[in-house]
VODOZA-405704 format. One record per residue (C-alpha): x, y, z; chain. Coordinates in pm, whole numbers, plus 50000, padded with zeros to 5 digits. Layout:
X:Y:Z:A;
...
//
This chain:
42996:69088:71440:A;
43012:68721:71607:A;
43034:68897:71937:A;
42728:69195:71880:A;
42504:68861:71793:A;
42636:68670:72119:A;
42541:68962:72328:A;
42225:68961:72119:A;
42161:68627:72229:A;
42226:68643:72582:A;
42001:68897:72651:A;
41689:68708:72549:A;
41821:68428:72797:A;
41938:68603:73067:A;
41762:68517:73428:A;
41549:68804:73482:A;
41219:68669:73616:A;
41102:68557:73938:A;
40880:68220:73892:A;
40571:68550:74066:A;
40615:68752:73831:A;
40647:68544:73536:A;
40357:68395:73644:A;
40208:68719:73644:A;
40259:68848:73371:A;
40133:68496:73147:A;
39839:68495:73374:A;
39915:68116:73527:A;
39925:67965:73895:A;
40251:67992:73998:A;
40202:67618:74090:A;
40217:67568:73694:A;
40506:67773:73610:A;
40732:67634:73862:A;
40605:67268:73791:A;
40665:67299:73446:A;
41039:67520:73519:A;
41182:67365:73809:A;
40981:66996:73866:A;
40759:66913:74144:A;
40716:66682:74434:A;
40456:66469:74495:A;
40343:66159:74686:A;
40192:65863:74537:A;
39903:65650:74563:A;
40171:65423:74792:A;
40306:65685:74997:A;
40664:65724:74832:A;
40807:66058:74740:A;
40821:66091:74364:A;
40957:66381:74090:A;
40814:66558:73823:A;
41084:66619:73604:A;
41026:66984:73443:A;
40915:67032:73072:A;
41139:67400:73051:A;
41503:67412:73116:A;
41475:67730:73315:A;
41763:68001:73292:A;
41895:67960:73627:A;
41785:67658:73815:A;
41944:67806:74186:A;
41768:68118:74174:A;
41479:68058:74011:A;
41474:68271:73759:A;
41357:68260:73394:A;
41452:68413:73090:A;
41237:68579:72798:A;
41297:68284:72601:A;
41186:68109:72933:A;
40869:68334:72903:A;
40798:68240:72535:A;
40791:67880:72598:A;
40559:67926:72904:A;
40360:68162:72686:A;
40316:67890:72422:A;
40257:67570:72657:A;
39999:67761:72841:A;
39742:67752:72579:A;
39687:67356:72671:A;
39615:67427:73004:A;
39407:67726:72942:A;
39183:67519:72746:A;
39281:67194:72716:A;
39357:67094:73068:A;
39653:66855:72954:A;
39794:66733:73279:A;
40182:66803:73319:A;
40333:66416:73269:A;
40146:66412:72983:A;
40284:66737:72851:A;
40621:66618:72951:A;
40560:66314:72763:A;
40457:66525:72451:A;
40762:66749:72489:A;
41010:66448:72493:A;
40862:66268:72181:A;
40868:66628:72030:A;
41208:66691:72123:A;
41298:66338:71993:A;
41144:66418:71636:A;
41252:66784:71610:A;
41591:66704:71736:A;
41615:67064:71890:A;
41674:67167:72241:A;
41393:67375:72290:A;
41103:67304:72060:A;
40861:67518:72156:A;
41033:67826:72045:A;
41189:67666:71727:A;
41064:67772:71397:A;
40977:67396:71334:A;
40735:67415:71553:A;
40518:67690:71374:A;
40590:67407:71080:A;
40545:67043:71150:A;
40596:67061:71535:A;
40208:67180:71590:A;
40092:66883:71370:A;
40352:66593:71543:A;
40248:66776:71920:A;
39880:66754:71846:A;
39907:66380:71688:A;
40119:66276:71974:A;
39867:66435:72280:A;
39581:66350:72144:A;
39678:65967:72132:A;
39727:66017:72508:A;
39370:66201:72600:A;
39197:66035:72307:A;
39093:66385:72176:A;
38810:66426:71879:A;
38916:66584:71542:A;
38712:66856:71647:A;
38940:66896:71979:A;
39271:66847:71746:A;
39151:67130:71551:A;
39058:67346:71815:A;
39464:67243:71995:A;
39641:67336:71644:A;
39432:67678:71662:A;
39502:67777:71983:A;
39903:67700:71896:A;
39871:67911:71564:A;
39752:68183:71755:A;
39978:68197:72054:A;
40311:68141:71838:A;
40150:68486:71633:A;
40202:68650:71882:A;
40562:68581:71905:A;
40794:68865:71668:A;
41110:68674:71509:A;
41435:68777:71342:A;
41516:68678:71025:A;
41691:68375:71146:A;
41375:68258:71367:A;
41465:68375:71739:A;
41183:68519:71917:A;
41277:68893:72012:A;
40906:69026:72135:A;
40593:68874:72290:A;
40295:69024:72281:A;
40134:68862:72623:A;
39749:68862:72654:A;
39578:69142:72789:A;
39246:69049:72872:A;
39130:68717:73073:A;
38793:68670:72889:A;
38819:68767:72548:A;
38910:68445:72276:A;
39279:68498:72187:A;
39211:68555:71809:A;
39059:68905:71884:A;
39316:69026:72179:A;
39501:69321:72062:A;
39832:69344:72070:A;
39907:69666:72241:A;
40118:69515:72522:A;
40488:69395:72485:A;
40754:69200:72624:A;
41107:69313:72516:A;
41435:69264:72700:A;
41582:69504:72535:A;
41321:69807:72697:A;
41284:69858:73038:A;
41497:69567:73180:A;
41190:69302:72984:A;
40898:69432:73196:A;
40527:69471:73015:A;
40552:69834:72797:A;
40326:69978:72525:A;
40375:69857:72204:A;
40378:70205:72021:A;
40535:70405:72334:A;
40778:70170:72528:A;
40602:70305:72834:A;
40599:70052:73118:A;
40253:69973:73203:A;
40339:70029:73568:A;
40344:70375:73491:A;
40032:70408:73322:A;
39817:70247:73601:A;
40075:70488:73847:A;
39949:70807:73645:A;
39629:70707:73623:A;
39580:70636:74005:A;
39731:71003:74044:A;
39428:71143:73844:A;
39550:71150:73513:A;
39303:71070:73238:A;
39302:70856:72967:A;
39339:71139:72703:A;
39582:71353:72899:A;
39818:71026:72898:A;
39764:70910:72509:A;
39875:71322:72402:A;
40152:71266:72570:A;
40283:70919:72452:A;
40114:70970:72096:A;
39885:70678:72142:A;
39522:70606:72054:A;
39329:70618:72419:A;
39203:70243:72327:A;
39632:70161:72431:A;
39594:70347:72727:A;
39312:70129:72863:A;
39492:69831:72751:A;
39741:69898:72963:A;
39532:69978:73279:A;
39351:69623:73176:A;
39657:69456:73165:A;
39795:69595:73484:A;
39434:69533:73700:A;
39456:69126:73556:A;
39835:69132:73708:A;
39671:69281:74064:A;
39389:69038:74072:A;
//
């Protein structure tokens, strides 16, 4: 039993994304994920060659490679810069006090956070930017809804992520007809209700299928169908 959970466990953190295609698939600058993964290096006002230390501890620092788990955590951070704009030392310095309080490795994905982490994040980054109540609202929000989107086992791992799908609509009314799940089709983006990689929607698609044709023959509503295609055209753009 001990070992079935290990092996369990090791396949949500095994290295199995490129810094691209993570990127990709969360919809961020690649310039974000590996700041945030791996560090970055930068000059200062005086010329000397500084570090940013990263704010993930990426699966496999020599590679380059994250993990699903690796994917959650970007997945979660990424609402602050999708509407927040919180610069990355200051997010660091968030993570660390959070990490402090929590005492847990990895915060972001802990089941605290959905608890009292949100609260002691939000209090924390909004002494450093000085946000309104209004903005601390809005920050707590867009947490809520990005950690919903996040599937757990009993004891609190994340297992699925249901990435978002569309680049304009608010993320309380994306659907959630897109997954993330290393245990189908080696962790690449498949329908929810079909385990169909998306790849080979937009594939069949491009070969003249229709919509209808393709939702007969996974047993999916047409609206899942288009999803995918969606999805797929964001990760081209």
């Amino acid at each position: 039993m001990a070992k079935l959970i290990e092996k369990r466990v090791a396949v949500f953190d095994t290295p199995a994304y490129p810094v691209s295609e993570a990127a990709r698939i969360l919809n961020l600058p690649v310039a974000t994920v590996k700041s945030w993964c791996f560090g970055q290096k930068y000059l200062s006002a005086s010329g000397s060659k500084k570090l940013f230390k990263p704010v993930i501890r990426p699966a496999e620092v020599r590679g380059k490679l994250l993990s699903f788990a690796n994917l959650c955590e970007l997945h979660v951070l990424s609402v602050i810069r999708r509407h927040h704009k919180i610069s990355l030392p200051k997010v660091r310095d968030s993570m660390e006090y959070l990490h402090a309080q929590l005492s847990v490795e990895r915060p972001l994905i802990n089941r605290q956070f959905h608890t009292n982490g949100i609260d002691l994040f939000v209090e924390h980054a909004s002494e450093l930017l000085n946000v309104s109540r209004e903005g601390q609202e809005a920050l707590r929000g867009d947490f809520e809804q990005a950690l919903a989107r996040i599937e757990r086992d009993n004891q609190g791992a994340p297992i699925r992520l249901f990435p978002f799908s569309r680049t304009s609509a608010s993320s309380s009314t994306q659907p959630k007809s897109i997954v993330i799940d290393p245990r189908l089709s080696f962790g690449r983006p498949v329908l929810a209700h079909a385990a169909i990689p998306t790849e080979v929607i937009v594939d069949r698609f491009r070969g003249g299928d229709s919509l209808e044709e393709m939702a007969k023959d996974y047993g999916v509503d047409e609206k899942e169908i288009e999803e995918a295609l969606r999805f797929e055209q964001r990760l081209a753009a």
